[in-house]
C-alpha positions as a LaTeX table, in Angstrom:
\begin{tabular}{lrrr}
\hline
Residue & $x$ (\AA) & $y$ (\AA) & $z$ (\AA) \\
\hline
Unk1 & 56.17 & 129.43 & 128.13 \\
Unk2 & 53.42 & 129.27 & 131.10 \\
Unk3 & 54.94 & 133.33 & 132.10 \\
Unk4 & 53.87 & 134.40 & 128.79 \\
Unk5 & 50.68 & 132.79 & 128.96 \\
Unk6 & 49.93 & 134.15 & 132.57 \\
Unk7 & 51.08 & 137.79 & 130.69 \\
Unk8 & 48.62 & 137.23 & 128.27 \\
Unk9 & 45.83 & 136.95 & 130.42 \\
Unk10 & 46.61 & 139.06 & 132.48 \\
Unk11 & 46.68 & 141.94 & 129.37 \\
Unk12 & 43.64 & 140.71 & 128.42 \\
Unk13 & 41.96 & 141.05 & 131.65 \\
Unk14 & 43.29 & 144.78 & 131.98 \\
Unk15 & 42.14 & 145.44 & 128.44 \\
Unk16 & 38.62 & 144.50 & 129.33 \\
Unk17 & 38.91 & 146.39 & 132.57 \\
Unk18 & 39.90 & 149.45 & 130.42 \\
Unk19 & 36.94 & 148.46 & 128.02 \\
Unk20 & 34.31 & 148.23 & 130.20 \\
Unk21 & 35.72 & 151.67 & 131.81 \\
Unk22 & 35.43 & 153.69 & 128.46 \\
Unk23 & 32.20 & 152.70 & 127.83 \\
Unk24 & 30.75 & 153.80 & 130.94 \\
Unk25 & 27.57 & 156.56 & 130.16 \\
Unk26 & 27.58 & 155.41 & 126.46 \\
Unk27 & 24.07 & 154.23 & 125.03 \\
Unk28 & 25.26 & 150.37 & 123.89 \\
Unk29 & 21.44 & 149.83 & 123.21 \\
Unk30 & 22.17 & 151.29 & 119.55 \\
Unk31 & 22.62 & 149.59 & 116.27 \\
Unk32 & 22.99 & 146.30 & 117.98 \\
Unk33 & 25.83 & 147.32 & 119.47 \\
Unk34 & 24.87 & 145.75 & 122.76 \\
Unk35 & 24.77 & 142.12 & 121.08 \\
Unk36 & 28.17 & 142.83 & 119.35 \\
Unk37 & 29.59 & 143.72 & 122.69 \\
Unk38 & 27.84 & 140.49 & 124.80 \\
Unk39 & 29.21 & 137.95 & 122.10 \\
Unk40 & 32.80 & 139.72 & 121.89 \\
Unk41 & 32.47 & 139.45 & 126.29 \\
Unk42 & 31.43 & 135.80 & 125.47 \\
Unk43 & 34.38 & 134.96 & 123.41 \\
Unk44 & 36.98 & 136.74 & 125.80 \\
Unk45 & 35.86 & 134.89 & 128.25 \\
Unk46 & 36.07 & 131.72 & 126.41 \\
Unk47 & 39.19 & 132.63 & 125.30 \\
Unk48 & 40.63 & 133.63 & 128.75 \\
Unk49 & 39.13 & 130.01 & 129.81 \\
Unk50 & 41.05 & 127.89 & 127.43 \\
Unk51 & 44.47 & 129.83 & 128.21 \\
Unk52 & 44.43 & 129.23 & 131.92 \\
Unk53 & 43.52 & 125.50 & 131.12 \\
Unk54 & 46.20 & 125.12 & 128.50 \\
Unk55 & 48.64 & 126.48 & 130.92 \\
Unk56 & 49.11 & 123.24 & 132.55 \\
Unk57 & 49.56 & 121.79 & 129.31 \\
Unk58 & 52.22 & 124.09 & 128.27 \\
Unk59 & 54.37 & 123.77 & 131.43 \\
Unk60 & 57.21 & 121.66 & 131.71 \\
\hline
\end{tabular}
């Protein structure tokens, strides 16, 4: 169970690598866009945070 959680950060972590890649030279200061994209950062991170801590949890 702790491998799939280490996967799943780990995807995450590339997906916001990949993220942050695609945006680069796009304007985020539009429609709020930039505030969407902070919280969403916010909650990854959060997210991300709470896996690695429940990892010990999960492991036998």
């Amino acid at each position: 169970m702790a491998h799939q959680v280490d996967r799943v950060v780990d995807d995450l972590a590339t997906s916001l690598v990949q993220l942050k890649e695609s945006m680069h030279g796009m304007p985020i200061n539009r429609n709020g866009f930039k505030a969407a994209h902070d919280r969403m950062g916010r909650a990854m991170g959060t997210l991300i945070t709470e896996l690695t801590d429940a990892r010990t949890a999960i492991t036998p």
